[in-house]
C-alpha positions as a LaTeX table, in Angstrom:
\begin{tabular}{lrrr}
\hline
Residue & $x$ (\AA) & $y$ (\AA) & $z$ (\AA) \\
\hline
Unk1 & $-31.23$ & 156.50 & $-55.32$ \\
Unk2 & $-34.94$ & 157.23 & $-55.21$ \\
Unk3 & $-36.33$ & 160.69 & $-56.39$ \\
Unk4 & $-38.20$ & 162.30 & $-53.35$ \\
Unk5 & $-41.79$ & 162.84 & $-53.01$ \\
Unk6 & $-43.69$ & 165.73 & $-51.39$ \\
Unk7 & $-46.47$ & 166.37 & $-49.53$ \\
Unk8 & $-48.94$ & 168.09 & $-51.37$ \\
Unk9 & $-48.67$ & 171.73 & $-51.00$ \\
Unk10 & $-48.07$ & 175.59 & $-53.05$ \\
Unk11 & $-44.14$ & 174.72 & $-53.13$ \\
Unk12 & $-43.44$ & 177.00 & $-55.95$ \\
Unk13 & $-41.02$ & 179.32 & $-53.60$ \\
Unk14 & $-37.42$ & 177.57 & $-52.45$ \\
Unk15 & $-34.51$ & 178.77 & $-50.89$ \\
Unk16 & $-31.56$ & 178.38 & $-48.42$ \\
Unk17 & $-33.13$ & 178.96 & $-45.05$ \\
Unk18 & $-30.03$ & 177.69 & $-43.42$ \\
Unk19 & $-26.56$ & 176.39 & $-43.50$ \\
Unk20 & $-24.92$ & 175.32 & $-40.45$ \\
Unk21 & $-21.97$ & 172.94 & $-39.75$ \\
Unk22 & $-23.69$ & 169.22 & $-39.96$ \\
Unk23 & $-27.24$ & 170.83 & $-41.33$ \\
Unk24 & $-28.78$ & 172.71 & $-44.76$ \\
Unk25 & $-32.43$ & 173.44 & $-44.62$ \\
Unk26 & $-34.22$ & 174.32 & $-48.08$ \\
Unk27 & $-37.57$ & 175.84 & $-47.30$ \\
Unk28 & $-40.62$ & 176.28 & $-49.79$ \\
Unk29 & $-43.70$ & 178.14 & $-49.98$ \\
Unk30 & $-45.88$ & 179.93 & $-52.63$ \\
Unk31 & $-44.42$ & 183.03 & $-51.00$ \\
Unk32 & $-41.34$ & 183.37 & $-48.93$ \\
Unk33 & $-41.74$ & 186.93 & $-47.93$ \\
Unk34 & $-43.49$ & 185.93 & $-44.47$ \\
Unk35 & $-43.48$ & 182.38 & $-44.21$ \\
Unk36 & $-42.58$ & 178.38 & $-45.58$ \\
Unk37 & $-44.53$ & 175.65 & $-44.96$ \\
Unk38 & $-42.52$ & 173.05 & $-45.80$ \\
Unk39 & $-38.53$ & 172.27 & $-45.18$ \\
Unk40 & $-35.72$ & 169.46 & $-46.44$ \\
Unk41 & $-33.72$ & 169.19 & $-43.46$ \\
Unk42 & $-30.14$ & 167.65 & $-45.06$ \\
Unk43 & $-28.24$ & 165.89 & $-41.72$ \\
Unk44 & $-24.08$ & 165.77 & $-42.46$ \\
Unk45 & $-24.23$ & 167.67 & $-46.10$ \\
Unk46 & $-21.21$ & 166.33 & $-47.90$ \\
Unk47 & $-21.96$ & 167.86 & $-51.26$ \\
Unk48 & $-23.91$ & 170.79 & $-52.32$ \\
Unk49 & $-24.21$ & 172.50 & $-56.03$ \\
Unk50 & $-27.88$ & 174.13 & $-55.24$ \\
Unk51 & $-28.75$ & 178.21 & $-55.92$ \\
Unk52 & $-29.79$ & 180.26 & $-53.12$ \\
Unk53 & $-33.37$ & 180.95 & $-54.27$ \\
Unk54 & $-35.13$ & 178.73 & $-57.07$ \\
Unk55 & $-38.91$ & 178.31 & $-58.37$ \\
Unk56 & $-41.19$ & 174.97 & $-59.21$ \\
Unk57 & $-37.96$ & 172.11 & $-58.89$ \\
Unk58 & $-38.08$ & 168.54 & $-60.41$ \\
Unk59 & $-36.83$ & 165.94 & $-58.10$ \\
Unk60 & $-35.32$ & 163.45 & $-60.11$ \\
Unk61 & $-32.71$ & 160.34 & $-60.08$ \\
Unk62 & $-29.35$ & 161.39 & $-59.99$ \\
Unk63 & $-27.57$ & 160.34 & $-63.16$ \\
Unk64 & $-24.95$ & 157.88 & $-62.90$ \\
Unk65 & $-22.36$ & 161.06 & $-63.73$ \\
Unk66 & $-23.41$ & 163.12 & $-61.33$ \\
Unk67 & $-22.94$ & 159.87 & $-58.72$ \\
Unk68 & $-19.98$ & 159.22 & $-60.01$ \\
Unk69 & $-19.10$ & 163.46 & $-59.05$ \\
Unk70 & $-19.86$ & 162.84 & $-55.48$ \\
Unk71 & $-18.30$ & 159.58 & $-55.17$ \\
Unk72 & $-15.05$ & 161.68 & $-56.84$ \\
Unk73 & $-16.07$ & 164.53 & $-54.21$ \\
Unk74 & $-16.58$ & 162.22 & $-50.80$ \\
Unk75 & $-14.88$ & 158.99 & $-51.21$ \\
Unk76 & $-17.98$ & 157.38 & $-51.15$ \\
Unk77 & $-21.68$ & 157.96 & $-52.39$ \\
Unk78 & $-23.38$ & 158.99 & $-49.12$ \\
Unk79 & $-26.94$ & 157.69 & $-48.12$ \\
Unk80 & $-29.17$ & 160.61 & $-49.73$ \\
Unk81 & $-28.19$ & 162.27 & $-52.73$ \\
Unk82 & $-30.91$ & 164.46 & $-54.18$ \\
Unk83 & $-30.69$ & 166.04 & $-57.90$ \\
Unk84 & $-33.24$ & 168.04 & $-59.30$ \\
Unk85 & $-33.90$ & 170.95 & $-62.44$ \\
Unk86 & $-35.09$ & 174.56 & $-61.29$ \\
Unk87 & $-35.95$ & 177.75 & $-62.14$ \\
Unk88 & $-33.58$ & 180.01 & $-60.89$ \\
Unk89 & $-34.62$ & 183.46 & $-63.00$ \\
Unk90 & $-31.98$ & 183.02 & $-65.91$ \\
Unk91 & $-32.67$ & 181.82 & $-69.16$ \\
Unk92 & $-31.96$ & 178.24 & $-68.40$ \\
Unk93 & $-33.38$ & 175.80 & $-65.90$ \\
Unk94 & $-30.29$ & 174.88 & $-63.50$ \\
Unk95 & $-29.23$ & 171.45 & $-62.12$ \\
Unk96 & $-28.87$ & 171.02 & $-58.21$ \\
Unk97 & $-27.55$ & 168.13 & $-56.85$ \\
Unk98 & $-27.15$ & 167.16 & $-52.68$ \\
Unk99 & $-25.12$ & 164.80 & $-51.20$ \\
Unk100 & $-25.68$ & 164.26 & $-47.21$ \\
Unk101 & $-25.90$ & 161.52 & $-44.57$ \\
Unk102 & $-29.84$ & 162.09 & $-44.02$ \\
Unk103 & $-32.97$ & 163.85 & $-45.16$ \\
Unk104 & $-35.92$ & 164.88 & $-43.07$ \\
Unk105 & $-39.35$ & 166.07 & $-45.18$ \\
Unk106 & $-41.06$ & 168.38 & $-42.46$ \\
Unk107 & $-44.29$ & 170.18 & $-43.40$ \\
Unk108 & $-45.39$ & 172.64 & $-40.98$ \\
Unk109 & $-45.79$ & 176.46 & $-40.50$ \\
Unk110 & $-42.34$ & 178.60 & $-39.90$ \\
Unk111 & $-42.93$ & 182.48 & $-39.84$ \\
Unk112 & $-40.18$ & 183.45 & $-41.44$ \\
Unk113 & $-40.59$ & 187.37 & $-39.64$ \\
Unk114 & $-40.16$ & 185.70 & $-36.05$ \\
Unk115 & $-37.31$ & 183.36 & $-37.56$ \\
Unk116 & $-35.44$ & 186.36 & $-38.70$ \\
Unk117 & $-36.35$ & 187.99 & $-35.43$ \\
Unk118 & $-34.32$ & 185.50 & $-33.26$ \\
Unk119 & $-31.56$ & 184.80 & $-35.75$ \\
\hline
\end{tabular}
């Protein structure tokens, strides 16, 4: 598995934008209050260990334990798997690690106010 690369960007700012049956979007900004501007869109998430909100992540490799977790997990190692070390406000950096059937990288503009609006 390949680590994934970004377009350039502020992408200090992640969280959980949205979990629904077949789809988890993580969005990122400098400043989530109003807006992202970029989102991983995972198709057919099979395995998630990922915090709700997290600052400045390292995409990395998975380690050939935490492959062999998912494979445990799903019966097989699915087509993306995405691990990575954040920020998420305790005293530690904290591992995530995604397992899904896809991954979309789409930049772009998303008020988060009119999001929340129609939600």
């Amino acid at each position: 598995m390949d680590t994934i690369e970004l377009p350039e960007g502020s992408w200090w700012d992640w969280d959980v934008f949205s979990w629904r049956p077949g789809r988890l979007r993580l969005a990122a900004g400098y400043d989530l209050g109003y807006h992202h501007g970029l989102e991983l869109v995972f198709d057919d998430p099979l395995y998630v260990a990922c915090p709700a909100d997290f600052h400045d992540p390292v995409f990395r490799a998975p380690t050939p334990e935490e492959l062999r977790l998912v494979e445990r997990s799903c019966g097989e190692v699915p087509a993306v798997v995405v691990a990575f070390e954040a920020d998420a406000g305790g005293a530690q950096d904290v591992s995530g690690l995604i397992a899904a059937g896809g991954l979309r990288i789409v930049p772009g503009f998303v008020s988060r106010i009119s999001a929340a609006a129609g939600a």
